[in-house]
C-alpha positions in Angstrom: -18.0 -21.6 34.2 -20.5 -22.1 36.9 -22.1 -24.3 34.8 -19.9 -26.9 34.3 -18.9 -26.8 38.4 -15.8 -24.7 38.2 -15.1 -21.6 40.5 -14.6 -18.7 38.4 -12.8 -16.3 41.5 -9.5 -18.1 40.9 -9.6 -18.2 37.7 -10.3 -13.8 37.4 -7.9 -12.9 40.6 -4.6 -14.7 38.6 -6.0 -12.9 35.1 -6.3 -9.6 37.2 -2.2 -10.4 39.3 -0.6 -11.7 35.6 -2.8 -9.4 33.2 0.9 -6.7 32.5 2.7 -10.0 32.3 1.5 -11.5 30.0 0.8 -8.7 27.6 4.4 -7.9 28.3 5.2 -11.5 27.1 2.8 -11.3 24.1 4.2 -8.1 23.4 7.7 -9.2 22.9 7.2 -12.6 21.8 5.4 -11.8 18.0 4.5 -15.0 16.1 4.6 -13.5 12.6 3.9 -9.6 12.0 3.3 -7.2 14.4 -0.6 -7.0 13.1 -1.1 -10.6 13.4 -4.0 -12.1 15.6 -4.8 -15.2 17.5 -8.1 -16.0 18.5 -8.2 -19.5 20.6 -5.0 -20.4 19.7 -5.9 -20.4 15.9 -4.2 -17.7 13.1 -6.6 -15.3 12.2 -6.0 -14.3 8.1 -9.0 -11.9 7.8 -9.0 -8.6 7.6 -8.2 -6.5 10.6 -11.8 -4.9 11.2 -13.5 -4.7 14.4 -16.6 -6.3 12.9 -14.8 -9.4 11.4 -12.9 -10.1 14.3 -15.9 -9.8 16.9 -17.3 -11.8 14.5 -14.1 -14.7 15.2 -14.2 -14.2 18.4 -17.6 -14.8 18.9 -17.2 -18.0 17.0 -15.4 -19.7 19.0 -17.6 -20.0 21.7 -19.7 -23.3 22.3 -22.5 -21.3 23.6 -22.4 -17.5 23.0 -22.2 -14.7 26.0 -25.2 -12.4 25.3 -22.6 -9.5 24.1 -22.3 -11.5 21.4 -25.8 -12.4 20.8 -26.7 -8.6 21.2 -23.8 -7.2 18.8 -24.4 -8.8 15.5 -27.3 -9.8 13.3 -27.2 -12.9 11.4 -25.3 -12.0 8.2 -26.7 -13.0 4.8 -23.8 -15.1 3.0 -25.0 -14.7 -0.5 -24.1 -10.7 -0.5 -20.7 -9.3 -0.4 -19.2 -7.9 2.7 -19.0 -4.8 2.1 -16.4 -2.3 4.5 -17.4 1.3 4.7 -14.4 3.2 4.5 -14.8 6.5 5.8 -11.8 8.2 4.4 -10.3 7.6 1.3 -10.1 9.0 -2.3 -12.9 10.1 -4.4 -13.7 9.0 -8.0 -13.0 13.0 -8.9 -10.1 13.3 -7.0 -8.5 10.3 -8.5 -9.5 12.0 -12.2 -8.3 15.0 -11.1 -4.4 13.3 -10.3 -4.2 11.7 -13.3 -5.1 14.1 -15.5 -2.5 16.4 -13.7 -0.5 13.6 -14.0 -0.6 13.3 -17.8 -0.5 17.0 -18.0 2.4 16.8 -16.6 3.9 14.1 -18.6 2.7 15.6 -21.8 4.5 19.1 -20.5 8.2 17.0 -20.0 7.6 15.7 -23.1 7.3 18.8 -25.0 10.4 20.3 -23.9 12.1 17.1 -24.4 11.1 17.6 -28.0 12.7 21.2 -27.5 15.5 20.4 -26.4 16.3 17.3 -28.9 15.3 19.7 -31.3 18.0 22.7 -30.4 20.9 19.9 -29.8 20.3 18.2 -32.6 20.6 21.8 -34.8 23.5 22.0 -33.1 25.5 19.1 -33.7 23.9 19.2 -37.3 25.9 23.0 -37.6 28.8 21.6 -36.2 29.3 18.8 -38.3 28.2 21.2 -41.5 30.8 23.5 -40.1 33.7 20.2 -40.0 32.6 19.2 -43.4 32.9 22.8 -45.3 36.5 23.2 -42.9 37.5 19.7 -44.4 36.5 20.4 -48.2 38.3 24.2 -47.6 41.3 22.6 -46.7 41.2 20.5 -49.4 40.5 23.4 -51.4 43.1 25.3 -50.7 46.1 22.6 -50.9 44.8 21.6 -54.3 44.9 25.5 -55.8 48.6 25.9 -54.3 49.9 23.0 -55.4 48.8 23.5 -59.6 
């Protein structure tokens, strides 16, 4: 700021006096999603990481504070950014859930099997029973009638 003739003690005492006030405001007044970001005024659609958005705000400076000279190397854009994530699930754990998972499957399907199995024996001897009740009542009407 001193560069370009302006007095930067106004300009930090009101930022210092309105700093609750306006986080306040920003707090309660959310543009889109509570995760959202603007950076000079402009939506940020990145990612949320700390290094993509020091990256942002670094941008949008005409000439860059030393922090940000000091805080990032030049990044090559012909490899893939790449975010270490330090938690997460490992290739074995994930084999290890689905294979539960289908053992487990398999296991509801077996004594689904069982149990179409015992109902269908059952309605099977009920409807044998019906049929043999039917054909011995017709049985025994025609023998007392001759």
């Amino acid at each position: 700021m001193k560069q370009v003739g302006i007095d930067p003690e106004p300009i930090i005492q009101c930022a210092m006096e309105t700093n609750e006030e306006k986080l306040k405001l920003q707090r309660k007044n959310q543009a889109w999603s509570p995760r959202a970001l603007r950076i000079n005024g402009w939506r940020f659609s990145g990612m949320l990481t700390a290094d993509l958005v020091s990256r942002a705000v670094c941008s949008g400076f005409i000439h860059q504070p030393e922090e940000c000279k000091s805080l990032f190397r030049p990044r090559d854009v012909f490899k893939p950014y790449v975010i270490h994530a330090d938690g997460g699930v490992s290739f074995g754990t994930m084999l290890l859930w689905l294979s539960l998972t289908i053992l487990f499957g398999f296991g509801c399907m077996l004594l689904y099997k069982r149990y179409l199995k015992a109902d269908m024996r059952t309605t099977l001897r009920e409807e044998v029973m019906l049929e043999v009740q039917a054909q011995m009542g017709q049985y025994g009407r025609l023998s007392s009638g001759a």
